[in-house]
C-alpha positions as CSV (number, residue, x, y, z in Angstrom):
1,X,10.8,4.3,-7.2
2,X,6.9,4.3,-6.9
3,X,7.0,8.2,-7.4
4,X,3.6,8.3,-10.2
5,X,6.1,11.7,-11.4
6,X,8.0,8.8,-12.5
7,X,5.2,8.0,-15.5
8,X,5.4,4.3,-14.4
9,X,2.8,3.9,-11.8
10,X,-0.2,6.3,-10.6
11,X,-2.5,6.3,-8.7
12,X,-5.9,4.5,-8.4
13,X,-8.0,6.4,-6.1
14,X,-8.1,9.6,-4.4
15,X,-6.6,8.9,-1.0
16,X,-3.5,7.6,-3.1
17,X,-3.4,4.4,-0.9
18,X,-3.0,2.0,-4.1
19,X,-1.1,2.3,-7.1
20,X,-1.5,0.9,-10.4
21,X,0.0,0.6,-13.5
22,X,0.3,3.7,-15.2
23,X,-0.9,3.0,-19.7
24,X,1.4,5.5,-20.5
25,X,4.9,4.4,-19.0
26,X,6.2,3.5,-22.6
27,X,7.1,7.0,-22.7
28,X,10.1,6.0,-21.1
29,X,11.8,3.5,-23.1
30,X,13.9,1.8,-20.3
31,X,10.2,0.9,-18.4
32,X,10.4,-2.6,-19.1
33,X,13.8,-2.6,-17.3
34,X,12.8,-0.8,-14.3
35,X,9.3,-3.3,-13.7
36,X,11.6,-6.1,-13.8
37,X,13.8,-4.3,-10.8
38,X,11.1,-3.1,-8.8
39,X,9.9,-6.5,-9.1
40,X,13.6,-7.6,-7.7
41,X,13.4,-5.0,-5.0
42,X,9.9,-6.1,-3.8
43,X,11.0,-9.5,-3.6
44,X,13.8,-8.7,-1.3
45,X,11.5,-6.5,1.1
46,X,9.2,-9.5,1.2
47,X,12.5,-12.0,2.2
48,X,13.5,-9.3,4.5
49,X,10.4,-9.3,6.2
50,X,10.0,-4.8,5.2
51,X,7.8,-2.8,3.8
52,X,6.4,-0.7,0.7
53,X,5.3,2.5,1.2
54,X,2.1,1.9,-0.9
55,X,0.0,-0.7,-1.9
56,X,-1.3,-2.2,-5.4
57,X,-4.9,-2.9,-6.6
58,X,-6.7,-6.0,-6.2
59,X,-5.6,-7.4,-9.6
60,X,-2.0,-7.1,-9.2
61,X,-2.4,-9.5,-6.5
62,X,-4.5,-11.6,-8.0
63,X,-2.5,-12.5,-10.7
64,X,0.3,-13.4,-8.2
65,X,-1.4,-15.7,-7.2
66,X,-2.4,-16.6,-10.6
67,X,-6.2,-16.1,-10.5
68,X,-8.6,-15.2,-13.0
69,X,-9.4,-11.6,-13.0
70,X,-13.5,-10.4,-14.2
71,X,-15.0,-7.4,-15.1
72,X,-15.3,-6.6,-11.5
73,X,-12.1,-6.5,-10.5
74,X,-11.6,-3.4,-13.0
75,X,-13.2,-1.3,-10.3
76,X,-10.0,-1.6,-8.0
77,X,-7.9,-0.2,-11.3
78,X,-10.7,2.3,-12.8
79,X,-13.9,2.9,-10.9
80,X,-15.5,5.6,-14.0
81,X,-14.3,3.4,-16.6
82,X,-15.9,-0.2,-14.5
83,X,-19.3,1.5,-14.0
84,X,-19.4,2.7,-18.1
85,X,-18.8,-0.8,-19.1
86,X,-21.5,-2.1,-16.4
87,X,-24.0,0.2,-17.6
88,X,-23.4,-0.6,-21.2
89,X,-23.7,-4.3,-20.3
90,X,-27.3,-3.7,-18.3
91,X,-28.8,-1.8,-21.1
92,X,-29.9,-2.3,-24.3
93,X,-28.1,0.3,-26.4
94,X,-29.8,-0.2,-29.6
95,X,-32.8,1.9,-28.0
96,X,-30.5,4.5,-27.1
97,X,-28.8,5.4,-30.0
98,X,-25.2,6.0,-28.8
99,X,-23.5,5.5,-31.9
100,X,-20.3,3.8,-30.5
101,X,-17.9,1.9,-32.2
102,X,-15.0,-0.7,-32.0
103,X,-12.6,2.1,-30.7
104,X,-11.8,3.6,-27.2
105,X,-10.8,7.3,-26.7
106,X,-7.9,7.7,-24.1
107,X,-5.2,10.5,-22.9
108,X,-1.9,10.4,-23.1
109,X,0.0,13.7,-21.6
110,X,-3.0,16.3,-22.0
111,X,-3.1,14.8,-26.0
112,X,-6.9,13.1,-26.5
113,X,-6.0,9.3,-28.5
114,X,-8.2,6.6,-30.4
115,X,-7.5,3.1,-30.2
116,X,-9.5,1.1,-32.5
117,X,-10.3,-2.4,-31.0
118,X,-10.8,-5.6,-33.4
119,X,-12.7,-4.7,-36.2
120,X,-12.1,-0.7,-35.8
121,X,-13.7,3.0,-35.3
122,X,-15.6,1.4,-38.8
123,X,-17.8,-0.9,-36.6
124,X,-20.6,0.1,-34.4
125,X,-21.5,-1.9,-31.5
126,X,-24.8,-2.8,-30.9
127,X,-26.6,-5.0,-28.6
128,X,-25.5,-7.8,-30.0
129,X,-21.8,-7.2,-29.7
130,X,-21.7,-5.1,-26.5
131,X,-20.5,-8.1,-24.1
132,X,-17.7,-8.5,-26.7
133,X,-16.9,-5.2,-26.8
134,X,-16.7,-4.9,-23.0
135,X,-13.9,-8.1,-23.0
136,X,-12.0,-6.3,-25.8
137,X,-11.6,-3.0,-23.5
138,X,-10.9,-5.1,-20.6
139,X,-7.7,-6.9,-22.6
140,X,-5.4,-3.7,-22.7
141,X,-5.7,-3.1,-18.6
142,X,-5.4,-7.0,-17.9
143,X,-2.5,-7.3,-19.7
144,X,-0.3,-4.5,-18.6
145,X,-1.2,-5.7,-14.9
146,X,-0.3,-9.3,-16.2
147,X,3.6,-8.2,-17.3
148,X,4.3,-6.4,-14.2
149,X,3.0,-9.0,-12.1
150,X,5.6,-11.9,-13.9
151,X,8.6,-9.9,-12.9
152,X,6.9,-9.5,-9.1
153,X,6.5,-13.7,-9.3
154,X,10.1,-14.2,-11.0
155,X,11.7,-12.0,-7.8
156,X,9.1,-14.4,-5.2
157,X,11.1,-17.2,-6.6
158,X,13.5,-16.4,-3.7
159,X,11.6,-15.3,-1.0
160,X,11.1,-18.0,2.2
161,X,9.2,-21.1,1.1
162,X,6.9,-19.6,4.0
163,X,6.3,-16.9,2.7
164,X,4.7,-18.0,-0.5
165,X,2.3,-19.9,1.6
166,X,-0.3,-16.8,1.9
167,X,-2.3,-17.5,-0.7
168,X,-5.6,-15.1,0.2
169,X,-5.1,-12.0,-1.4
170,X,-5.6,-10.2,2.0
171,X,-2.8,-12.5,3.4
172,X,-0.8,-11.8,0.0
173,X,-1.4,-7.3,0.0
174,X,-0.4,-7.4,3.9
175,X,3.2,-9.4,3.3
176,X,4.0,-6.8,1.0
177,X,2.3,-3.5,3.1
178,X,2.0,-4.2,6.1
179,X,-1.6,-4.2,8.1
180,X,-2.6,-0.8,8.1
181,X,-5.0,-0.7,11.3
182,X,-3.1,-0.8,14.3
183,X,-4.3,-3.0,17.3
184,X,-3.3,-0.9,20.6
185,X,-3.9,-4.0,22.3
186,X,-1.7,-6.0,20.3
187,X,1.0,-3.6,20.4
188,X,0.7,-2.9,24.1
189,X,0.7,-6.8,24.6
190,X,3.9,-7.1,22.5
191,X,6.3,-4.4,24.4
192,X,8.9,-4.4,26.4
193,X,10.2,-1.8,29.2
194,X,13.3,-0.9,30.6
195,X,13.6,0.7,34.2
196,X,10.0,1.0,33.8
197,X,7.4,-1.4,34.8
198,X,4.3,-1.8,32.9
199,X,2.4,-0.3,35.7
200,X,4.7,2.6,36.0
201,X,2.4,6.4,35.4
202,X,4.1,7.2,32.4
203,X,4.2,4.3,30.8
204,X,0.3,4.1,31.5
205,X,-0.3,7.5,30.7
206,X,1.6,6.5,26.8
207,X,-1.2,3.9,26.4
208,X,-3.8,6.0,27.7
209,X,-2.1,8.7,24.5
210,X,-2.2,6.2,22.0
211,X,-5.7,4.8,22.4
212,X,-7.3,8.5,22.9
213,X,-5.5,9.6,19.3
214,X,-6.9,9.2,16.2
215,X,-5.5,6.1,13.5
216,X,-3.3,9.2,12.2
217,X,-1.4,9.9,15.1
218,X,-0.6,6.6,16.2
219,X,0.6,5.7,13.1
220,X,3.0,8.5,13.3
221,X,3.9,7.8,16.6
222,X,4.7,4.2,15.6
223,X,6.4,5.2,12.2
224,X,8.7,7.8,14.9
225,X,9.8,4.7,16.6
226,X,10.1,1.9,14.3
227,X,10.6,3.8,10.8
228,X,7.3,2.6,9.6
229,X,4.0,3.3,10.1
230,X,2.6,0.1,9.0
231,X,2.5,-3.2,11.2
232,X,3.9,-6.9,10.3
233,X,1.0,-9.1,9.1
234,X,1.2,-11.7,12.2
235,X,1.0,-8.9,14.7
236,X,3.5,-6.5,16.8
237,X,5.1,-9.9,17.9
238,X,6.8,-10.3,14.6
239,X,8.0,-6.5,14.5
240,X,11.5,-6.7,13.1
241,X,14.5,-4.5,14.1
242,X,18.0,-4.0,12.6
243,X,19.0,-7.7,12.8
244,X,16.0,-9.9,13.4
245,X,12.7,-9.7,15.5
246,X,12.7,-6.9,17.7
247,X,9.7,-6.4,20.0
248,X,8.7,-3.0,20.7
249,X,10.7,-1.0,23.7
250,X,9.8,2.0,25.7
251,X,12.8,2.7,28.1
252,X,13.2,5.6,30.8
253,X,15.5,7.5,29.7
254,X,16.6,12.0,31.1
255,X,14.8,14.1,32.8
256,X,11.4,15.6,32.5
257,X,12.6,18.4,29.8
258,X,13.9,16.4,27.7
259,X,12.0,15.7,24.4
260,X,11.1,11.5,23.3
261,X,13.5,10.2,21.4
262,X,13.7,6.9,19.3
263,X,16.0,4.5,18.2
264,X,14.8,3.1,15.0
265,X,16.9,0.4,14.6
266,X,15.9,-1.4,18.1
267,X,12.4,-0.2,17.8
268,X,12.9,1.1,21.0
269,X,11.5,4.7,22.4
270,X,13.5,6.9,25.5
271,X,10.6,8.1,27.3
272,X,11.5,10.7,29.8
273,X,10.3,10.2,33.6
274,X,7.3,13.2,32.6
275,X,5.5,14.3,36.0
276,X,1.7,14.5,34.6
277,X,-0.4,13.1,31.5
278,X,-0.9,16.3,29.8
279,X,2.9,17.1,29.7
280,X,3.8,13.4,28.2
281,X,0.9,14.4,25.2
282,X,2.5,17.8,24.6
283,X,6.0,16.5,24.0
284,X,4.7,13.2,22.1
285,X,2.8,15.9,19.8
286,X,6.6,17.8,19.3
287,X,8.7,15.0,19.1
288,X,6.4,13.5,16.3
289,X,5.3,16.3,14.7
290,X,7.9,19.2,14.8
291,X,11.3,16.8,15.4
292,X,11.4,15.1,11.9
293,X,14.2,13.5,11.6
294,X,15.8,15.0,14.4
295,X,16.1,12.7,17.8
296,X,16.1,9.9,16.3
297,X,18.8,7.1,15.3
């Protein structure tokens, strides 16, 4: 659904943690439609308390919560086209003899495009006119973000009255996302155990894994036992399972040779009785990493 292949989003930066908007998703002529019901599907992950796999940029969220975007919140969308428009705006271009005019270039599948703005490709700005020039390219971005974002407020309409109560943007990206940092001391403080006790070797020696891997690994260790690798925004306590809330689980379950398996549904992970450290981190490492899919419920 937020596949960029799909022409409707893409994404913003290089680590392809945000999407936004992609310009050119008229080129499908039902687009319109489908923003309206991935607006309708967000909404329901939100009332369900789930996830999206990826978050927006910082004006999509913004205008949620129906605040005034600025020049600087372009940077979130477009980082080379926010620092041309800066630079333009700190000097004066008369002295510099750039010969630009009222028109942007753009591309559209591999094909170079002019837009002319206001007054057209006819009109060169100077220093005069470059503030005014700068709103007029900001217009085209603000307002695709703006459309998208009314079908994302007309599907909040029916999510929990609580839920509409985070009004910080932070509070607003983590209802739809998920917290992305994982507090081992959170989670540890919010599981549960089953013929283990919290002070059983194995069950120390998982904790003792989790805090010596990297942010990687225990998201993937986390996303093996819950489905996701992302965290609920008031913690591991509000972790939700098939039903309702579901605290995290680790419960003994076979025999040393047998691999981890997880239950996805109950958030719950069958830890065998393992008889040293190094032998619970080798089969962690398989079950997460070689098992996809397999093992789990």
């Amino acid at each position: 659904m937020l596949n960029p292949n799909y022409c409707l989003f893409e994404y913003a930066n290089e680590n392809h943690t945000t999407l936004k908007i992609n310009s050119n998703s008229s080129i499908n002529p039902e687009h319109l439609s489908y923003f309206h019901f991935i607006g309708r599907v967000v909404g329901m992950a939100v009332f369900h308390g789930k996830f999206i796999d990826c978050g927006f940029t910082l004006p999509f969220y913004k205008k949620m919560l129906r605040k005034p975007l600025t020049l600087q919140d372009m940077e979130a969308v477009d980082p080379e086209y926010y620092q041309s428009l800066t630079w333009l705006l700190e000097h004066d271009i008369d002295e510099l003899y750039l010969g630009m005019t009222f028109a942007v270039n753009y591309d559209a599948f591999g094909e170079r495009r002019t837009h002319d703005l206001k007054v057209g490709r006819t009109s060169y700005v100077c220093a005069y006119s470059t503030p005014v020039y700068v709103w007029i390219c900001e217009l085209p971005l603000w307002l695709c973000v703006l459309f998208v974002c009314v079908h994302l407020l007309i599907s909040a309409v029916s999510t929990p009255s609580h839920s509409l109560d985070y009004t910080s943007l932070s509070k607003r990206c983590y209802l739809i996302c998920g917290v992305q940092e994982i507090d081992v001391d959170d989670w540890e403080r919010n599981t549960i155990y089953r013929s283990f006790t919290p002070n059983a070797k194995q069950v120390r020696w998982f904790w003792q894994f989790v805090r010596a891997s990297g942010s990687e690994t225990r998201a993937r260790v986390l996303q093996f036992v819950t489905g996701t690798c992302r965290v609920p925004m008031d913690g591991f306590k509000g972790l939700q399972g098939s039903n309702d809330l579901q605290l995290f689980c680790i419960e003994k379950v076979g025999t040393e040779g047998w691999l981890p398996r997880a239950h996805t549904c109950f958030n719950r992970l069958d830890l065998p009785p393992y008889k040293s450290y190094q032998q619970l981190c080798d089969k962690i490492t398989i079950a997460i990493e070689e098992t996809e899919g397999f093992g789990q419920e």
